[in-house]
N, C-alpha and C positions, 0 to 999 in steps of 0.2 A: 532472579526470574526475568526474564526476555520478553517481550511485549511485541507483537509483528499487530499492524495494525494495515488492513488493506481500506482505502477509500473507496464509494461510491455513494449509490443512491439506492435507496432499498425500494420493492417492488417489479411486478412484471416488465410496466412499461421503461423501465430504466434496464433492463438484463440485457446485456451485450452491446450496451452503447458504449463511446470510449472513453466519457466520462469514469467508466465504470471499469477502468482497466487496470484499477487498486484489487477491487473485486475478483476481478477475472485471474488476475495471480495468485491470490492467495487461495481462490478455489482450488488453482491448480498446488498449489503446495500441502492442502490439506488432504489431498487424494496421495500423495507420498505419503506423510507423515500418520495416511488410515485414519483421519480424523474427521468428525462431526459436528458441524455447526448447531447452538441450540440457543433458541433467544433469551436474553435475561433482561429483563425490565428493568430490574435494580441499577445495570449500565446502558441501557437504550443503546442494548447491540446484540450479535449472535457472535458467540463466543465458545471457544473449545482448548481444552487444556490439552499441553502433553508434557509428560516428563518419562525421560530416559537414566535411568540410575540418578545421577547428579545434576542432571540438566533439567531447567522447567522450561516453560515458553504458554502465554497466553495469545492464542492466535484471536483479533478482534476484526469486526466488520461493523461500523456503528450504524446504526438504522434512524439518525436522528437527520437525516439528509445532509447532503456532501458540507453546505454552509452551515449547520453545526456539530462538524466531528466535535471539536476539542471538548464539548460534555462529557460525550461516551470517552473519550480518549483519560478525561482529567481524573472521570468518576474510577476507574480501573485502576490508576496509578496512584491516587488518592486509598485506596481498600485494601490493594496489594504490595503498595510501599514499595514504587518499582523505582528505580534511581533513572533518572534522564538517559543516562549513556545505554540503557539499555532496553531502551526503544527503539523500532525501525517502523518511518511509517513508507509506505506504497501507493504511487500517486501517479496518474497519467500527468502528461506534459505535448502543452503543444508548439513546445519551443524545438522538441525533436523530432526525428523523423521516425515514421510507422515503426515497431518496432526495435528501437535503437534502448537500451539500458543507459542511466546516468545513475551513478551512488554517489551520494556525498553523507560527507561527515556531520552539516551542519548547515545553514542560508538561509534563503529569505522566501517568501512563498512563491514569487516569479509570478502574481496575477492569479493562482491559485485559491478558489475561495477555502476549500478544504486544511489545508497547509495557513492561511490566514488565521482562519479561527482554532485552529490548534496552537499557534505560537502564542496567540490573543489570549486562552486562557490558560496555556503553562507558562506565559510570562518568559521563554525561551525560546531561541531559534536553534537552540543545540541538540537536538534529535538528530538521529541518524536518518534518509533515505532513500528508497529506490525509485528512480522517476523514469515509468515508463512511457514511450514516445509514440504519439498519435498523432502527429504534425496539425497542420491549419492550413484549414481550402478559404484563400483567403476573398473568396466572392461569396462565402455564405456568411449570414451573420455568428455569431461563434456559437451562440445558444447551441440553434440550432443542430452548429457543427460536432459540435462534445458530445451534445444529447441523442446524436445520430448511431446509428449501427454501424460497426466494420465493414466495409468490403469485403468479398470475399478472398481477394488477393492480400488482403492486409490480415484475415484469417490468421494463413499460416506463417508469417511475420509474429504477428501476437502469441501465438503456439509456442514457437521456440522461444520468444523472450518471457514467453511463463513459466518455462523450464529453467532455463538461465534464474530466474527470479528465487526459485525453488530451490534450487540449489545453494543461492546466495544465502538465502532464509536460514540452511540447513547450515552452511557454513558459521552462521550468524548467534547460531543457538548454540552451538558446539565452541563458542568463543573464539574462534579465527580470528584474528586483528581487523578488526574494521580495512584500515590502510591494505592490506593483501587481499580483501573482497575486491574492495575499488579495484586494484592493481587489476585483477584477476578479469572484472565485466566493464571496467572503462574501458579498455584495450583492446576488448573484442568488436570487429566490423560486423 
């Protein structure tokens, strides 16, 4: 079973900020995949299953705010006895620019408080994921900047790398080699 786990911040006033650009992909992948988000306490997440003949996949959104995913993230992995390798978690980054995809195999949280408290309590930096890029307007303070909405130019920049993301997902559940994902959305401008 495959575990896609998107970050953000549950709530209105946090919907379509960039912080929340974990969120906003895996929206968009759940609308593929004809899938429904529905909350569960037992994981302090909303969470929706899918399986295809042999394939599973638990798509997760934890609602325990961004600095403590790794609860929701541990509690799932913990219940469903899902193996490390076959986690992918979904993360904006403000080391890239609007829009841009980075996959890795495995690293460190990069300042991330999300990706922080995920390694902190599975005790590994060996998860899979997708970091996508929201750059840093470096006169504002960062809070602010994360917690801010898109532009609307940066819109459709985040559109097409929700797609890309979606696909990668798709790829990801269906067992593709991790290394040929990368290959596949590192390489694209």
């Amino acid at each position: 079973m495959k575990l896609i786990v998107g970050l953000g911040n549950p709530g209105q006033k946090y919907k379509d900020t960039r912080h929340n650009a974990g969120y906003i992909a895996l929206d968009e992948a759940l609308k593929i995949f004809n899938l429904k988000m529905k909350l569960d306490v037992r994981f302090k997440s909303e969470i929706a299953f899918y399986q295809n003949l042999a394939k599973k996949a638990i798509f997760l959104k934890p609602v325990t705010y961004m600095n403590r995913s790794g609860e929701a993230v541990k509690s799932v992995i913990d219940y469903y006895k899902i193996e490390i390798e076959d986690i992918l978690v979904i993360v904006d980054d403000i080391h890239l620019e609007t829009g841009k995809l980075r996959l890795r195999e495995l690293g460190g949280h990069g300042g991330h408080n999300g990706l922080r408290h995920i390694i902190e309590v599975l005790n590994t930096k060996d998860f899979k994921r997708v970091r996508i890029g929201i750059d840093l307007e470096s006169n504002m303070p960062l809070d602010s900047y994360v917690l801010g909405k898109f532009k609307e130019d940066e819109k459709a920049l985040l559109e097409k790398t929700c797609r890309q993301t979606a696909e990668a997902i798709e790829m990801f559940i269906n067992e593709i080699p991790y290394k040929d994902i990368m290959t596949k959305y590192n390489t694209q401008t």
